[in-house]
Every structure is written in C-alpha cells, then in structure tokens.
C-alpha positions in Angstrom: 0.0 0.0 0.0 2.5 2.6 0.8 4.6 1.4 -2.1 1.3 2.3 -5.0 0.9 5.7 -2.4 4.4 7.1 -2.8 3.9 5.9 -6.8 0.6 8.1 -6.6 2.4 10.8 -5.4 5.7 11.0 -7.8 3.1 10.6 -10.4 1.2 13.7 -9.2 4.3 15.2 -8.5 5.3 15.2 -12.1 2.4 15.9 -13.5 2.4 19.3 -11.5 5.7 20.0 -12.6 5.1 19.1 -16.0 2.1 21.7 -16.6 2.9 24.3 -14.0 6.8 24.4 -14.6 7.3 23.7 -18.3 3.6 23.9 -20.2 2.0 26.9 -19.4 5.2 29.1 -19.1 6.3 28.2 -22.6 2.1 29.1 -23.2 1.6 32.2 -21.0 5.0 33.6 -21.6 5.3 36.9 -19.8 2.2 36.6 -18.3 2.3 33.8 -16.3 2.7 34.7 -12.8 -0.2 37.1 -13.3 -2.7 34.6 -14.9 -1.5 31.8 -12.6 -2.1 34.2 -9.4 -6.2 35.0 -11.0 -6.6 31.2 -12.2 -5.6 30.2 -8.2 -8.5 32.8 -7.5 -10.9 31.1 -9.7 -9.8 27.5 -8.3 -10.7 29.1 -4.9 -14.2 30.0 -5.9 -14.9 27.0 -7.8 -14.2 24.8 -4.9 -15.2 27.2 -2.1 -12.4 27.5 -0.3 -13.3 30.0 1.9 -12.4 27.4 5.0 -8.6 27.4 6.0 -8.8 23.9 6.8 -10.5 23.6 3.4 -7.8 25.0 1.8 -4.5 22.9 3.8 -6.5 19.9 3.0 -6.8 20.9 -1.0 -3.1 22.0 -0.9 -2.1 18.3 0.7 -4.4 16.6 -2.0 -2.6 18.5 -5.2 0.8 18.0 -3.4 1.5 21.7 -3.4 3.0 21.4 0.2 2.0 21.7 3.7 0.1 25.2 4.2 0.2 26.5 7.4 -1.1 30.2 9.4 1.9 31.5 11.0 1.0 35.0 12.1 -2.2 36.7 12.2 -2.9 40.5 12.3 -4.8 43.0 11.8 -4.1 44.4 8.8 -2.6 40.8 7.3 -2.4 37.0 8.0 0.9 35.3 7.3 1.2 31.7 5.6 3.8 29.4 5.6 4.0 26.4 2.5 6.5 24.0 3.2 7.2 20.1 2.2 9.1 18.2 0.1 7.1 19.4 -3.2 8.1 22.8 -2.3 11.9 22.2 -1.6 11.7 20.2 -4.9 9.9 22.7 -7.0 13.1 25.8 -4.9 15.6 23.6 -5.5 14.5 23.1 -9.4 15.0 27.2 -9.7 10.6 27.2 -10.0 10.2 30.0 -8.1 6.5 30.6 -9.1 4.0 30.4 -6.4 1.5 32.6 -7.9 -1.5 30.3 -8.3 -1.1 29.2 -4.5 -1.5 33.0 -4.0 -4.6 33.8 -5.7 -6.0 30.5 -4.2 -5.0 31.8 -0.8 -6.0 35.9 -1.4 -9.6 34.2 -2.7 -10.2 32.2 0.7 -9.1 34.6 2.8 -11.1 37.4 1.1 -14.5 35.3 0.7 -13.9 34.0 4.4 -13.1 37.7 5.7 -15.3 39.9 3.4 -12.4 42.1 3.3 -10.4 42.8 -0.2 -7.5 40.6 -0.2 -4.5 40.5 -2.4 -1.2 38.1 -1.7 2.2 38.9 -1.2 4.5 36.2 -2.1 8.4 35.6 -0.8 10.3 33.0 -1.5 12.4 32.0 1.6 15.3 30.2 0.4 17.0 29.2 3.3 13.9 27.6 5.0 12.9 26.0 1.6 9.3 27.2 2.3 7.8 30.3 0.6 5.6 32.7 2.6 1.9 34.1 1.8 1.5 37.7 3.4 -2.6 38.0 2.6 -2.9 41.9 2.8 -6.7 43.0 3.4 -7.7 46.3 2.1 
C-alpha cells in the first residue's frame, strides 16, 4: 500500500511539474505569474475555499506542500507552505508560487469579506515560501 501511495504521489508530482513548470510558461509567456495568481482565485471560488482547513486539505491533495497560518494581524495573516514538493519545485530554480497566492487571497477574502491581495516571498534558506494575505 505505501509502495502504489508514494507511486501516486511522484506521479502527481510530475504531473504538477510538467504543466505548472514547463507547459503553461512556454504558453503564458510573460504573463504567467499574473494569470496563474487570477486562475488560483478562480480555483478558490470553484471549490469554495473560503475554510482554512479547506484550503490545507486541497493544498495536501494537489501536493502543493504543507500550508500552514503563521502569524495573524490585523491588517494581514501570514502563511507558511512547506514540504518536500516545495523544496523540490526551490531547489529546481521554480520560483512561481502565484496560483497558490490567488488561491489563498480568494479564501481569505471570501472568508473575511475584506479585499485581499497576496504577497508572495520566497524564503530560500527555510525552503518554504511565505503568503502575506494583505486585506484592504
């Protein structure tokens, strides 16, 4: 069983990387991180993903890492995405995390009622990338 779940999971793996790393920036060109960030914002909808726990479990299920709330304030709430798909993907030079963003700034707005945009950095030396969801 764990030998046909770690198959699963290369194989959704690669298929990620395939589309998300190669396909559609060789498509999108230029203009990927921005249609990537609004296309995570209509995954959001589609799905409702207005639920944080919603939204870890759909991140573990497309093996885009381990999401989890680090800080919250205010004026912002602080993500963290971590895993072995995302020290993979940092390690591979992908660098583009913009449809997790729009998936996050789409939960945390519809969840909030508040406008939401996402600010993403990429922390290299943690191997983890970090979501700042501003709220306007």
């Amino acid at each position: 069983m764990t030998e046909n779940t770690e198959h699963t999971n290369e194989h959704v793996y690669f298929i990620n990387q395939l589309y998300r790393d190669f396909l559609l920036p060789t498509i999108l060109g230029d203009d990927d991180a921005a249609i990537l960030y609004w296309a995570g914002k209509r995954i959001a909808r589609k799905y409702d993903l207005s639920d944080f726990d919603d939204l870890v479990e759909f991140f573990s299920m497309a093996e885009f890492g381990n999401l989890e709330k680090v800080k919250e304030r205010r004026s912002h709430t602080i993500y963290e995405l971590s895993g072995q798909t995302v020290e993979d993907r940092l390690n591979s030079d992908s660098k583009e995390f913009s449809l997790e963003g729009g998936m996050i700034a789409e939960a945390v707005q519809t969840a909030t009622g508040r406008t939401t945009e996402s600010e993403i950095n990429i922390l290299d030396k943690e191997k983890k990338v970090q979501f700042i969801a501003r709220f306007g």
